[in-house]
PDB file of N, CA, C, O and CB in Angstrom:
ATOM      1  N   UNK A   1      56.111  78.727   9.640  1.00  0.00           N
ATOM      2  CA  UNK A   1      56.644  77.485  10.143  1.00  0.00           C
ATOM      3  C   UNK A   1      55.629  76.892  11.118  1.00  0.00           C
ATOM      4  O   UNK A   1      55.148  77.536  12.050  1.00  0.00           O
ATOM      5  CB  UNK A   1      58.028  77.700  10.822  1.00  0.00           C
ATOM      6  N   UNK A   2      55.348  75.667  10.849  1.00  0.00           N
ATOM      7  CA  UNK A   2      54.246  75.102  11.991  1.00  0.00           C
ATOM      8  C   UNK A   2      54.797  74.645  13.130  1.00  0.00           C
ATOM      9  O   UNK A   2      55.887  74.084  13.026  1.00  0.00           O
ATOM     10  CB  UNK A   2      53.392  73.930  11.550  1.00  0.00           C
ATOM     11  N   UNK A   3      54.343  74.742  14.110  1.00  0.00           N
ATOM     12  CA  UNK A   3      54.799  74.510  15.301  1.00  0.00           C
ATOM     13  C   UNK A   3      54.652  72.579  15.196  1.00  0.00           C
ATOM     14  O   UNK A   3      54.018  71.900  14.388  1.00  0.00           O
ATOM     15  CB  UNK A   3      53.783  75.496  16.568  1.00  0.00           C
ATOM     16  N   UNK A   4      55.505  72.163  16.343  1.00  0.00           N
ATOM     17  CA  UNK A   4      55.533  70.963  16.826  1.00  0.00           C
ATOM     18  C   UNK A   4      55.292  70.651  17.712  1.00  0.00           C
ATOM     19  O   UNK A   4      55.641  71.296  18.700  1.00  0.00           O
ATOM     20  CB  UNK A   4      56.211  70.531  16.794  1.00  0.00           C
ATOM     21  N   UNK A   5      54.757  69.798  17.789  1.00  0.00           N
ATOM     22  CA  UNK A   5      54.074  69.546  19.301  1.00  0.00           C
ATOM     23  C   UNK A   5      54.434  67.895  19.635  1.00  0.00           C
ATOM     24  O   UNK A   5      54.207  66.967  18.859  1.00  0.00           O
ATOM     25  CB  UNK A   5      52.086  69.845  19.269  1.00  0.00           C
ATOM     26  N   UNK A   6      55.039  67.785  20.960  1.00  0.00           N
ATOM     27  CA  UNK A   6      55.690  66.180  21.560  1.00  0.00           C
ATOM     28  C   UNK A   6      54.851  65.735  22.355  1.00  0.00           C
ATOM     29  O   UNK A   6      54.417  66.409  23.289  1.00  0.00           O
ATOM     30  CB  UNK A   6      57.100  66.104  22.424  1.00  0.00           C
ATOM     31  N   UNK A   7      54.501  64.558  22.114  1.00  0.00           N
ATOM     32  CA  UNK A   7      53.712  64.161  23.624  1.00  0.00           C
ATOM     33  C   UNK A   7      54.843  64.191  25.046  1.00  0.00           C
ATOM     34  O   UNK A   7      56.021  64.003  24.740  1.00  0.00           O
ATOM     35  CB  UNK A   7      53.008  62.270  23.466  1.00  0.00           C
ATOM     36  N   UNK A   8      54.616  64.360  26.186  1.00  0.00           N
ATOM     37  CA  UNK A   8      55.075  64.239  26.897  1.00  0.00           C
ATOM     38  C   UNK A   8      55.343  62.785  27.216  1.00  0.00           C
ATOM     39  O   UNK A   8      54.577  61.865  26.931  1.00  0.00           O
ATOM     40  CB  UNK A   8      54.611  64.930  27.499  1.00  0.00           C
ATOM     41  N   UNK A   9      56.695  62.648  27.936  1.00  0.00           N
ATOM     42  CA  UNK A   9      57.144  61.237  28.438  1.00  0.00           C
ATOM     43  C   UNK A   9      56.372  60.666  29.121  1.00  0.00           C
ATOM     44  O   UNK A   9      55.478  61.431  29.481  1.00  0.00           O
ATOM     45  CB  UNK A   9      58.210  61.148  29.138  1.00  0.00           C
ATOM     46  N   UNK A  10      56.240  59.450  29.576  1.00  0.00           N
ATOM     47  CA  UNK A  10      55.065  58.729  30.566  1.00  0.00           C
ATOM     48  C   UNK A  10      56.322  59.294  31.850  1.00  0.00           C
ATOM     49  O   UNK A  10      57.508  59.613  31.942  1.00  0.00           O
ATOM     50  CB  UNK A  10      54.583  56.409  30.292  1.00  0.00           C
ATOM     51  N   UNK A  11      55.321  59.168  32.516  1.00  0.00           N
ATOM     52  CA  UNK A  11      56.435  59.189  34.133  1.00  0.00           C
ATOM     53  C   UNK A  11      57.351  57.810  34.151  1.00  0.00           C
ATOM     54  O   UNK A  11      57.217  56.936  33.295  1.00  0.00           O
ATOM     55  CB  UNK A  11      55.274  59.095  35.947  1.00  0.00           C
ATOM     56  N   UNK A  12      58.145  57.745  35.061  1.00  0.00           N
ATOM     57  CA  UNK A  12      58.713  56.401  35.147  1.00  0.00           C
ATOM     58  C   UNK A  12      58.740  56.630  36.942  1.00  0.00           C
ATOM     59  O   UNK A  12      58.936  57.691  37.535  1.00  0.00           O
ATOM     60  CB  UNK A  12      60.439  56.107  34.129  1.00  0.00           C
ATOM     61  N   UNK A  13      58.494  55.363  37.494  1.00  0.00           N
ATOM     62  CA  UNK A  13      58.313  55.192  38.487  1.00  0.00           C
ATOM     63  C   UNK A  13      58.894  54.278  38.905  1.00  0.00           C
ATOM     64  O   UNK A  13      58.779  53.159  38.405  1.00  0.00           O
ATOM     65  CB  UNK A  13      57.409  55.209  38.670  1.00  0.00           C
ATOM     66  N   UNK A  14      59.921  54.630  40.278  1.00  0.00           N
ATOM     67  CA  UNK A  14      61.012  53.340  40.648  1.00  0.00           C
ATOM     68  C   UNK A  14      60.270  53.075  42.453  1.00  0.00           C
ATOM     69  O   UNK A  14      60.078  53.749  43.465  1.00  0.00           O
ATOM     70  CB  UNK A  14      63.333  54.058  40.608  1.00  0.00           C
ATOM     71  N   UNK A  15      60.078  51.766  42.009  1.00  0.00           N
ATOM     72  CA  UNK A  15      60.369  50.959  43.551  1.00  0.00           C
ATOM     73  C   UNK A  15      61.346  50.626  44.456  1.00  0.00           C
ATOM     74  O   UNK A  15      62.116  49.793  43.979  1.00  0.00           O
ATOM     75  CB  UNK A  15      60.133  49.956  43.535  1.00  0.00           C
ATOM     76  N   UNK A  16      61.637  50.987  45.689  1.00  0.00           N
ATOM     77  CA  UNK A  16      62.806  50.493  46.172  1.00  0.00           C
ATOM     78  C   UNK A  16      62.146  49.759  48.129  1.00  0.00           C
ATOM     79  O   UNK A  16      61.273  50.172  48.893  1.00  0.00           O
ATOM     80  CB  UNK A  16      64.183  52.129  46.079  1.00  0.00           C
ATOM     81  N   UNK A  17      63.174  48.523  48.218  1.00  0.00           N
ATOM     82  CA  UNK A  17      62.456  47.387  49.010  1.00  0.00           C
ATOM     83  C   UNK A  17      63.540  48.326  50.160  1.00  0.00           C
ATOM     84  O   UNK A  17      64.117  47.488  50.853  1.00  0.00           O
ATOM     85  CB  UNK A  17      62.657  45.251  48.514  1.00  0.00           C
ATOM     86  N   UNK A  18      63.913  49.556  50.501  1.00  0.00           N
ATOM     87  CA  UNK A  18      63.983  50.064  51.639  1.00  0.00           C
ATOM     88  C   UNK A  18      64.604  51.271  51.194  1.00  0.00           C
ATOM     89  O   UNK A  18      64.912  51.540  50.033  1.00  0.00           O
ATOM     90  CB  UNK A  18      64.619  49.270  52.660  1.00  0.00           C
ATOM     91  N   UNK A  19      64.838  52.309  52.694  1.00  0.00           N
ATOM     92  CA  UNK A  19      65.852  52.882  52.533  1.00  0.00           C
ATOM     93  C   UNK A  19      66.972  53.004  51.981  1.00  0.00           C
ATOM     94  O   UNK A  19      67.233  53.799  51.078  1.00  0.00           O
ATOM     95  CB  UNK A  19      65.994  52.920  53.042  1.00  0.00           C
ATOM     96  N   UNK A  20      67.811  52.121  52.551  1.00  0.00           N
ATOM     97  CA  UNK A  20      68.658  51.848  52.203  1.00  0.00           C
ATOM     98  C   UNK A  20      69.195  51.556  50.680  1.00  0.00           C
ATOM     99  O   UNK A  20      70.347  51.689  50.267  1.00  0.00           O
ATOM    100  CB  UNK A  20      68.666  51.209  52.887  1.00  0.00           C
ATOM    101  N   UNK A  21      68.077  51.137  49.991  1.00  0.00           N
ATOM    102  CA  UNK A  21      67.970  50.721  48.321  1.00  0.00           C
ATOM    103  C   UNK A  21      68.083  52.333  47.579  1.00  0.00           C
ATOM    104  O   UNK A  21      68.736  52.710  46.606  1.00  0.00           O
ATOM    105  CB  UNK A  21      66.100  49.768  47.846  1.00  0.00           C
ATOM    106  N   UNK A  22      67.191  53.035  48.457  1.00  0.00           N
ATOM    107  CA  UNK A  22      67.509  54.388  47.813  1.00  0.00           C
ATOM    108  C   UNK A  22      68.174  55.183  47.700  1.00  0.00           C
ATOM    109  O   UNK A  22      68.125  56.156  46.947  1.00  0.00           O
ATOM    110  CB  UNK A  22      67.122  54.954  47.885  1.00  0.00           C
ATOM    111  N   UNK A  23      69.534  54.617  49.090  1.00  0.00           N
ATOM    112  CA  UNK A  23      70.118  55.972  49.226  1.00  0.00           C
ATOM    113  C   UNK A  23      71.280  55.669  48.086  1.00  0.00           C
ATOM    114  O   UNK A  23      72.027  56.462  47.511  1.00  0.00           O
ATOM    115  CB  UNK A  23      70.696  56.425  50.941  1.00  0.00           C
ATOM    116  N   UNK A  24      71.148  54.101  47.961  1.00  0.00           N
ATOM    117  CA  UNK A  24      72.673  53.885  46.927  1.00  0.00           C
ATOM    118  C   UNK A  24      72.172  54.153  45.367  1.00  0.00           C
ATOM    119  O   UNK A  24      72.861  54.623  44.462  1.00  0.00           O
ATOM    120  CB  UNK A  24      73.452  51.929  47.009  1.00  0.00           C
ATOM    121  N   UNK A  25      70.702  53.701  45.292  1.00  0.00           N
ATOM    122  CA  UNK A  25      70.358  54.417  44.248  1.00  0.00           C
ATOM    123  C   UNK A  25      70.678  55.476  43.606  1.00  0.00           C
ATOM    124  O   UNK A  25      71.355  55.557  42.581  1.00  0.00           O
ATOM    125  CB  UNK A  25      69.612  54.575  44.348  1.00  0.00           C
ATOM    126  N   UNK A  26      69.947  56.704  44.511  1.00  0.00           N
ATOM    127  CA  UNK A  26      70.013  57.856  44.741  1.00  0.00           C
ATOM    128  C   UNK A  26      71.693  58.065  44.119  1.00  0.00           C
ATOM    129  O   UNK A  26      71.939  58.254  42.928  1.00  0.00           O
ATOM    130  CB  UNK A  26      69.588  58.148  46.326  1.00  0.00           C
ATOM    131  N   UNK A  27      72.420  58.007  44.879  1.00  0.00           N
ATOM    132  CA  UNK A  27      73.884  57.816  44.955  1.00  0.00           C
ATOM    133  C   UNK A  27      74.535  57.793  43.578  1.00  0.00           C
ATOM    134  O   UNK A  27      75.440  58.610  43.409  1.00  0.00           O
ATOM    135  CB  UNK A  27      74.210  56.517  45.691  1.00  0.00           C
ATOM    136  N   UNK A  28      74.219  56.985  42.565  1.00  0.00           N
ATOM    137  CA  UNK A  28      74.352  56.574  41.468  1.00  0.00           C
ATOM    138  C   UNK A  28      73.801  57.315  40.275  1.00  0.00           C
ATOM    139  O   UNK A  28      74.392  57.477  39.208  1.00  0.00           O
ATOM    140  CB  UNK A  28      73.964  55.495  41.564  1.00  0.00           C
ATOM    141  N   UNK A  29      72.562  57.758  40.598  1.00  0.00           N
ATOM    142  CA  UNK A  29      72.231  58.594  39.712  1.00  0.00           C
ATOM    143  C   UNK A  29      72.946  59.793  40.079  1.00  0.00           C
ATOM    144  O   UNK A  29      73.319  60.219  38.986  1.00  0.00           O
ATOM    145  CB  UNK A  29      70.859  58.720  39.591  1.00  0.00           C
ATOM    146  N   UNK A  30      73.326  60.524  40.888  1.00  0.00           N
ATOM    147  CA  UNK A  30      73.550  61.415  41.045  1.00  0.00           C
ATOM    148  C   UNK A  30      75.046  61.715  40.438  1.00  0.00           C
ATOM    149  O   UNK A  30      75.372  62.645  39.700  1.00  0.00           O
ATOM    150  CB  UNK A  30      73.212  61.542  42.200  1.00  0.00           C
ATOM    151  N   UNK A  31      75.882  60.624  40.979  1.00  0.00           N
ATOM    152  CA  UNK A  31      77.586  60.507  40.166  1.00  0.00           C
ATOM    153  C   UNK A  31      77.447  60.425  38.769  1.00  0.00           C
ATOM    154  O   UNK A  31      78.386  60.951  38.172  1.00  0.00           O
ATOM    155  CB  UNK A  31      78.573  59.032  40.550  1.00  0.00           C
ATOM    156  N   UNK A  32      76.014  59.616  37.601  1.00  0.00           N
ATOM    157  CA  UNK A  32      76.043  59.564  36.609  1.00  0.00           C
ATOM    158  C   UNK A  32      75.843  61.100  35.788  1.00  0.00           C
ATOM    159  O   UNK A  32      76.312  61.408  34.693  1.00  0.00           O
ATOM    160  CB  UNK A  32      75.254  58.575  36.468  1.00  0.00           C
ATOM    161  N   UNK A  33      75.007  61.916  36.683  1.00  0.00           N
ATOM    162  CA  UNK A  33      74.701  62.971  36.215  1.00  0.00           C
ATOM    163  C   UNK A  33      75.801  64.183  36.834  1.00  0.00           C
ATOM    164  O   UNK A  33      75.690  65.397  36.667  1.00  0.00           O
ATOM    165  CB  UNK A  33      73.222  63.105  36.505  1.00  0.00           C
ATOM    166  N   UNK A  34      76.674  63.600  37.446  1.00  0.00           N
ATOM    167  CA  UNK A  34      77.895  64.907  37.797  1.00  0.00           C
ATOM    168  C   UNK A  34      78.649  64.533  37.105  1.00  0.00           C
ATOM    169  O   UNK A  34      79.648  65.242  36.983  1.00  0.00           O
ATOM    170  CB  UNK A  34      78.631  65.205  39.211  1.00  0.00           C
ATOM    171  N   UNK A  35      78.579  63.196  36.265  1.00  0.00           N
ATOM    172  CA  UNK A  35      79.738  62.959  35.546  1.00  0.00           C
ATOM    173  C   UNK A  35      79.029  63.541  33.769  1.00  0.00           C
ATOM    174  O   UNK A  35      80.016  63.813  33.085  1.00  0.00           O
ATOM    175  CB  UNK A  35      80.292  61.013  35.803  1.00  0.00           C
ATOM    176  N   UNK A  36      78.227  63.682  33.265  1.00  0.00           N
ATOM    177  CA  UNK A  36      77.302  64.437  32.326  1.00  0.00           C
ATOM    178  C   UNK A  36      77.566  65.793  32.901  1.00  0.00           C
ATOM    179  O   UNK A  36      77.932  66.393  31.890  1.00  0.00           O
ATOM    180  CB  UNK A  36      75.637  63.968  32.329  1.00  0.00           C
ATOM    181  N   UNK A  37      77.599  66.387  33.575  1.00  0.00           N
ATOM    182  CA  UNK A  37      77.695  68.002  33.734  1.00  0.00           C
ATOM    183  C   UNK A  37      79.061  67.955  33.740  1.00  0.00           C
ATOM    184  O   UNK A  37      79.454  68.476  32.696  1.00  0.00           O
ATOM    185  CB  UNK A  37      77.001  68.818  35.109  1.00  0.00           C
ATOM    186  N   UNK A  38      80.266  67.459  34.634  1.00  0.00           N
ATOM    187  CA  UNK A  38      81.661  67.682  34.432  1.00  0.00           C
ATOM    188  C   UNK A  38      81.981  67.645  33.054  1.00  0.00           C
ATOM    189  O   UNK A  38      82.676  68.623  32.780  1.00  0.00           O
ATOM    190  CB  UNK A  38      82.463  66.746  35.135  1.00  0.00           C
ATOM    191  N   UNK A  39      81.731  66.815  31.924  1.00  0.00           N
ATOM    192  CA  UNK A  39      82.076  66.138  30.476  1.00  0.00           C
ATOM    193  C   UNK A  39      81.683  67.563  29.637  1.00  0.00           C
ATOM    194  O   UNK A  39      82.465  68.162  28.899  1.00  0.00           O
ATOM    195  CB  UNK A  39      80.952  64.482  29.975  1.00  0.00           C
ATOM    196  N   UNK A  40      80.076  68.018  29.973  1.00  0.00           N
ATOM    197  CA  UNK A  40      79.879  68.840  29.446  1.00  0.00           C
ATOM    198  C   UNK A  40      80.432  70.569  29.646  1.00  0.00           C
ATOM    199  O   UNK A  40      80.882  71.366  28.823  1.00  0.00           O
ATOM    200  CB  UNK A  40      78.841  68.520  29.503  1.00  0.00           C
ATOM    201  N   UNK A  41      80.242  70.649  30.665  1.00  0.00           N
ATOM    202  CA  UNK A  41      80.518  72.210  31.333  1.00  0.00           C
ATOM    203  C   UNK A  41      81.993  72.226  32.468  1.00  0.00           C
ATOM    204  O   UNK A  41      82.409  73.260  32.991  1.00  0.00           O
ATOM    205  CB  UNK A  41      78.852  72.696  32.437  1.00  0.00           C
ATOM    206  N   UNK A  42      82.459  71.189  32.620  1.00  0.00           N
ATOM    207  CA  UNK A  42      83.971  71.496  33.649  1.00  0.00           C
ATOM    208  C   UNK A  42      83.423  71.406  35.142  1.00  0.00           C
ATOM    209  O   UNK A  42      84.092  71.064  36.118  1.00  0.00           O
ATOM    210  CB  UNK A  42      84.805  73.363  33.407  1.00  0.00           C
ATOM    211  N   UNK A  43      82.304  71.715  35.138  1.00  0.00           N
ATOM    212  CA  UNK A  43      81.587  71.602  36.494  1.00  0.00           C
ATOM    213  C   UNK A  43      79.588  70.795  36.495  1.00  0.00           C
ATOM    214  O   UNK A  43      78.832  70.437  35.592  1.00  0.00           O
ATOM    215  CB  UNK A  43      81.623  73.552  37.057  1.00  0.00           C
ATOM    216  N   UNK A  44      79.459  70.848  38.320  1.00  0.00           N
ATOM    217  CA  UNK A  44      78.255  70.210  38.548  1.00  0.00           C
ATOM    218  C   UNK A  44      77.658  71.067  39.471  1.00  0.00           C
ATOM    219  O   UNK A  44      78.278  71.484  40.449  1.00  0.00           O
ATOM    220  CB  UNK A  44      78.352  68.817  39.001  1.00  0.00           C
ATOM    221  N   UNK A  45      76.479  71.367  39.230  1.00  0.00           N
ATOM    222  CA  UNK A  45      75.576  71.698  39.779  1.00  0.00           C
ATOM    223  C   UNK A  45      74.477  70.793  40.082  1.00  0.00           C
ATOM    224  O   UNK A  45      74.182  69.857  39.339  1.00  0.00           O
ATOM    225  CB  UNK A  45      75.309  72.567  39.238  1.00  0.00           C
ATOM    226  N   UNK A  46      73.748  71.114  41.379  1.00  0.00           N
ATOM    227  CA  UNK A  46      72.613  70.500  41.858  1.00  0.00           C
ATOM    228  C   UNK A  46      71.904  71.135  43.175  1.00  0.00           C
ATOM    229  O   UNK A  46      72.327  71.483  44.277  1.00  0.00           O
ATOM    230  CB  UNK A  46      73.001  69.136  42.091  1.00  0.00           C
ATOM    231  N   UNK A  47      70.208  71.119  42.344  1.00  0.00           N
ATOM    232  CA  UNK A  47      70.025  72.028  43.525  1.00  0.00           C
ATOM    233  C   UNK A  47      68.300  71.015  43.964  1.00  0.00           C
ATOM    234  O   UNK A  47      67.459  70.466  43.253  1.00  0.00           O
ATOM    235  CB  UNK A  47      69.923  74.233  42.935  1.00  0.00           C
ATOM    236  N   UNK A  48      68.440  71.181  45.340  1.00  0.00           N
ATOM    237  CA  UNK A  48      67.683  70.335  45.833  1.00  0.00           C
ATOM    238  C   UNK A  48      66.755  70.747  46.706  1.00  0.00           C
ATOM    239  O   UNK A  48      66.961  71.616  47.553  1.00  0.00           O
ATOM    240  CB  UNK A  48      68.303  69.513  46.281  1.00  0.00           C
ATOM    241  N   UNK A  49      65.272  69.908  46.478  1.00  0.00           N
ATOM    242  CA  UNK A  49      64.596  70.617  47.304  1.00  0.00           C
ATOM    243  C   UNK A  49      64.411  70.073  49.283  1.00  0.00           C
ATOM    244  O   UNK A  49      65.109  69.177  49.759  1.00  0.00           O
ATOM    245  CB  UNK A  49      63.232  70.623  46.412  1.00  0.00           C
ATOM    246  N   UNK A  50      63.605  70.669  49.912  1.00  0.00           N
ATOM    247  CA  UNK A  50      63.680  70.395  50.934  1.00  0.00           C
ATOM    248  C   UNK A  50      63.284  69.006  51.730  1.00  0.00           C
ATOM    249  O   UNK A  50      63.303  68.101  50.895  1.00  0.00           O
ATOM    250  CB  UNK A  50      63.236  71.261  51.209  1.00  0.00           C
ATOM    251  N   UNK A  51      63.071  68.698  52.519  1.00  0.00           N
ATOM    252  CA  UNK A  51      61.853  67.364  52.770  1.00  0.00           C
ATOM    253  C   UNK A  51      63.394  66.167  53.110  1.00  0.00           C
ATOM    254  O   UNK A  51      64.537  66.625  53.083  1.00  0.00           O
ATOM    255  CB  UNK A  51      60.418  66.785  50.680  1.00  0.00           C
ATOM    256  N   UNK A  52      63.205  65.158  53.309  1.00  0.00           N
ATOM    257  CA  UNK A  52      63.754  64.451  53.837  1.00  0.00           C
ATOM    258  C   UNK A  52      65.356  63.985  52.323  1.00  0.00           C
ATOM    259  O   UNK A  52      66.279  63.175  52.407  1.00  0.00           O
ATOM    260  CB  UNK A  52      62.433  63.324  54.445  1.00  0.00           C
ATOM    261  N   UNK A  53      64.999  64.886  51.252  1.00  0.00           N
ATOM    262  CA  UNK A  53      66.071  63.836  49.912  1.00  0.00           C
ATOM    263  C   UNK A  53      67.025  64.382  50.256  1.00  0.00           C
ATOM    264  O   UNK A  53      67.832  63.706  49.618  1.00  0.00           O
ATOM    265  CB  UNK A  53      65.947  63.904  48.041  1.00  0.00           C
ATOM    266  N   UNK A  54      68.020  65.577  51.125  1.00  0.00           N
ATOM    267  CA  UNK A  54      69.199  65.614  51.671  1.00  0.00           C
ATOM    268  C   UNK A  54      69.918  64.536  52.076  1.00  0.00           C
ATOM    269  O   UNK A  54      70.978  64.102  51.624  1.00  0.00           O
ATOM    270  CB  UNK A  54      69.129  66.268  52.519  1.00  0.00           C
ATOM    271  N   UNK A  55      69.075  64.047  53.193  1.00  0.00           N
ATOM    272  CA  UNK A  55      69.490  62.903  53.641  1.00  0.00           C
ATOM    273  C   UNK A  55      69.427  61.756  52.832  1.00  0.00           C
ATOM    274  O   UNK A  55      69.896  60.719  53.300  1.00  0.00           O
ATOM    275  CB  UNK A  55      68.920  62.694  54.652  1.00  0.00           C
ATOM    276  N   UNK A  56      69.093  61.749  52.063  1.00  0.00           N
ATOM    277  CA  UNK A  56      69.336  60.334  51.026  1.00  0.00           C
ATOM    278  C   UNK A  56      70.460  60.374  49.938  1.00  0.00           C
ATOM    279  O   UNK A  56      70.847  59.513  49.148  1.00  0.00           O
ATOM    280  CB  UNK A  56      67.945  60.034  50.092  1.00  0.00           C
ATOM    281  N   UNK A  57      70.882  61.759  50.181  1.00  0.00           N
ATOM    282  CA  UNK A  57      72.575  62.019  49.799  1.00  0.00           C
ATOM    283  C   UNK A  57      73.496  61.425  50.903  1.00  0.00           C
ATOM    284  O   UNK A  57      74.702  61.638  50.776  1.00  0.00           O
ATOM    285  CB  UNK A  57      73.004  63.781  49.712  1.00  0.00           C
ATOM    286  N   UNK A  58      73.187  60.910  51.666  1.00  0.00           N
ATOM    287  CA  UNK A  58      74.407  60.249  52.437  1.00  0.00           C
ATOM    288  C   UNK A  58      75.215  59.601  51.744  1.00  0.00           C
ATOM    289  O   UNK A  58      76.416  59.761  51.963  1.00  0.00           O
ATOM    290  CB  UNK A  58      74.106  59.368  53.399  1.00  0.00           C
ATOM    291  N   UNK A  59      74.836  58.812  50.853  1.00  0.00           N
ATOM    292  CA  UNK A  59      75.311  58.009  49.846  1.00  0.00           C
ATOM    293  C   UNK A  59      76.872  58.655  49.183  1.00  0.00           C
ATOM    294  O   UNK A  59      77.863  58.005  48.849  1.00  0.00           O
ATOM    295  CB  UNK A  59      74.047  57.936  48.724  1.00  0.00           C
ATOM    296  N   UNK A  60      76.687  59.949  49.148  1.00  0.00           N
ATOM    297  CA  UNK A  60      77.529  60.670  48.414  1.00  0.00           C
ATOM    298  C   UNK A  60      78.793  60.746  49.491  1.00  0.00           C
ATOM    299  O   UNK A  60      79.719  61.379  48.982  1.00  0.00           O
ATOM    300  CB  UNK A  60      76.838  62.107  47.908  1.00  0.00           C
ATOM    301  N   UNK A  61      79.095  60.283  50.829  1.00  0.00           N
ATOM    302  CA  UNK A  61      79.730  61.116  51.088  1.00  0.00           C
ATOM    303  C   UNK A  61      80.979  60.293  50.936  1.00  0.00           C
ATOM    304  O   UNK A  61      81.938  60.938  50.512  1.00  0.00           O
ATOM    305  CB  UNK A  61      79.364  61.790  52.227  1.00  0.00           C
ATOM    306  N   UNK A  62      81.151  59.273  51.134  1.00  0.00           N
ATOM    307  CA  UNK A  62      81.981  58.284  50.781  1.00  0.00           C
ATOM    308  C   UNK A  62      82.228  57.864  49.407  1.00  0.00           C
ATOM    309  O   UNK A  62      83.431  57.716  49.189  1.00  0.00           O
ATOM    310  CB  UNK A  62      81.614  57.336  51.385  1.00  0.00           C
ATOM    311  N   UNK A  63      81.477  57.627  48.422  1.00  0.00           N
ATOM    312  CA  UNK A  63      81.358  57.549  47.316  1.00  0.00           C
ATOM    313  C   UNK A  63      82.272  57.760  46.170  1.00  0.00           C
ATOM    314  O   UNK A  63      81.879  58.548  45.309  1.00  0.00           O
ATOM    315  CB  UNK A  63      80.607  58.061  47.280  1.00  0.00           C
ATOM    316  N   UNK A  64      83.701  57.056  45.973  1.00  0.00           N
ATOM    317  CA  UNK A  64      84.752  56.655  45.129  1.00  0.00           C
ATOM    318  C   UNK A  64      84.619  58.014  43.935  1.00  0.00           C
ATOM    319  O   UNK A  64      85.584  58.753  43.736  1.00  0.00           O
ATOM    320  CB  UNK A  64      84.474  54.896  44.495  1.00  0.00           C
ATOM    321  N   UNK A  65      83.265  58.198  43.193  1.00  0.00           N
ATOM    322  CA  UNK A  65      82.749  59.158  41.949  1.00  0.00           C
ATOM    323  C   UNK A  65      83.052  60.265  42.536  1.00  0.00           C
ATOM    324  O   UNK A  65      83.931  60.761  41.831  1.00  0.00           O
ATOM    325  CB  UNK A  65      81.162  59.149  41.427  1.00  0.00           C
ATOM    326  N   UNK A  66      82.826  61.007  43.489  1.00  0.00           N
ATOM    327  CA  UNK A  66      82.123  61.834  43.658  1.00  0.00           C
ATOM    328  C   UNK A  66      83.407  62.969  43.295  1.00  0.00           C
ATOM    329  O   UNK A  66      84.579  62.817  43.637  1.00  0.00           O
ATOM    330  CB  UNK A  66      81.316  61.711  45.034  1.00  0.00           C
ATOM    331  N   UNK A  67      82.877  64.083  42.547  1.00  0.00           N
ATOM    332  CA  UNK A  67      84.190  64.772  42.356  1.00  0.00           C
ATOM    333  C   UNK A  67      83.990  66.224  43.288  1.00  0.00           C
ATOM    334  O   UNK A  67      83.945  67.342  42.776  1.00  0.00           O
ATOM    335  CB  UNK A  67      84.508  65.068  40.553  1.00  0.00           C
ATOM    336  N   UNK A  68      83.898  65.987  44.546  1.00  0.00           N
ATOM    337  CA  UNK A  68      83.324  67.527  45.256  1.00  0.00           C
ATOM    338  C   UNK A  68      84.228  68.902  44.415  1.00  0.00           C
ATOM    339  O   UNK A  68      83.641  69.984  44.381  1.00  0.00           O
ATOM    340  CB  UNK A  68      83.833  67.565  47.384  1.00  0.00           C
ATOM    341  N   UNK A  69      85.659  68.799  43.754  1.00  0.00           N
ATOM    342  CA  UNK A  69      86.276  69.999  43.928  1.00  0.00           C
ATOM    343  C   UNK A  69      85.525  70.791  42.130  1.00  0.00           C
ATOM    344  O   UNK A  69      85.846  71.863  41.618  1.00  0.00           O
ATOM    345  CB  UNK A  69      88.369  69.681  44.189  1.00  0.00           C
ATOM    346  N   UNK A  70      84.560  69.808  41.635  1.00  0.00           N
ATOM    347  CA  UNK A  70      83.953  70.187  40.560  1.00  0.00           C
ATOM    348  C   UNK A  70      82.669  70.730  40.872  1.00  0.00           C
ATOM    349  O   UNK A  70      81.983  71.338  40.051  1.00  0.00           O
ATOM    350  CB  UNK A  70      83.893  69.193  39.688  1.00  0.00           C
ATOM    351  N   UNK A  71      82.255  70.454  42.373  1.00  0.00           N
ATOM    352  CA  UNK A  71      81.141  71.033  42.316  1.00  0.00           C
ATOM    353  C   UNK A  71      80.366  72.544  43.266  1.00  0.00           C
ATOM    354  O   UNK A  71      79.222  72.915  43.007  1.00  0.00           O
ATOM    355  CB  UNK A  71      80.555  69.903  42.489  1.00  0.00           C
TER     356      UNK A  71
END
């Protein structure tokens, strides 16, 4: 069987005109993809690295989506 080989994706690279743009960003992707892990598996995982992107979960804490007792 011959192997296959994919090119890799280009990067995609997002601009945001502040903080603030990112954290709701941020925010959004994150509910889209707990809502893809709940659909799939009953639960969400996420594991994050160190450096200042904690804090750009603020977004989450208020956040209507957010299903904490799934995650």
């Amino acid at each position: 069987m011959a192997a296959v080989h994919h090119q890799p994706e280009p990067p995609i690279v997002y601009s945001f005109a502040d903080a603030d743009a990112i954290v709701e960003s941020l925010a959004a992707f994150v509910v889209k993809a707990q809502k893809e892990g709940i659909d799939k598996k009953g639960r969400f995982t996420i594991a994050l690295s160190g450096g200042s992107l904690p804090k750009m979960l603020r977004g989450l804490i208020d956040h209507p989506g957010v299903k904490w007792d799934k995650w």
